[in-house]
ZAVO-116055 format. One record per residue (C-alpha): z, y, x; residue in three letters. Coordinates in steps of 0.25 Angstrom, whole numbers, padded with zeros to 4 digits, always signed. Layout:
<nodes>
ZYXAla;...
</nodes>
This chain:
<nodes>
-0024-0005-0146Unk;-0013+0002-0151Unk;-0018+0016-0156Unk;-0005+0028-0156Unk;-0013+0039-0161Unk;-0026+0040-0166Unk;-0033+0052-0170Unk;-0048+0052-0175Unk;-0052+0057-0160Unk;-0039+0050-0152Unk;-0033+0037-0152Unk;-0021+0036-0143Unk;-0016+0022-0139Unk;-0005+0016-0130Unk;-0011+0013-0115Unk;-0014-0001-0112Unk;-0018-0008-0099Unk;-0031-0008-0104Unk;-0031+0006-0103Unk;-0029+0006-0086Unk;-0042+0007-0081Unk;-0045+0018-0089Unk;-0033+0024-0086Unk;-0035+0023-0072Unk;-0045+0029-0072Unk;-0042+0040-0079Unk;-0031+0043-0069Unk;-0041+0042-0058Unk;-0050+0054-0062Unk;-0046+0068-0056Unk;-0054+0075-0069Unk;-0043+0066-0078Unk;-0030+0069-0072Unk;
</nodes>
């Protein structure tokens, strides 16, 4: 994993594929989007 921005609460990284599912169902949930 490839880290773009890390803070000492946040570390922001380029999507993978491995990141679908969550993803998915992030999309999925009313209370999210």
């Amino acid at each position: 994993m490839t880290t773009y921005l890390e803070t000492d609460r946040v570390a922001l990284r380029f999507f993978t594929a491995d990141d679908a599912d969550l993803l998915i169902e992030l999309d999925s949930d009313p209370a999210v989007m």
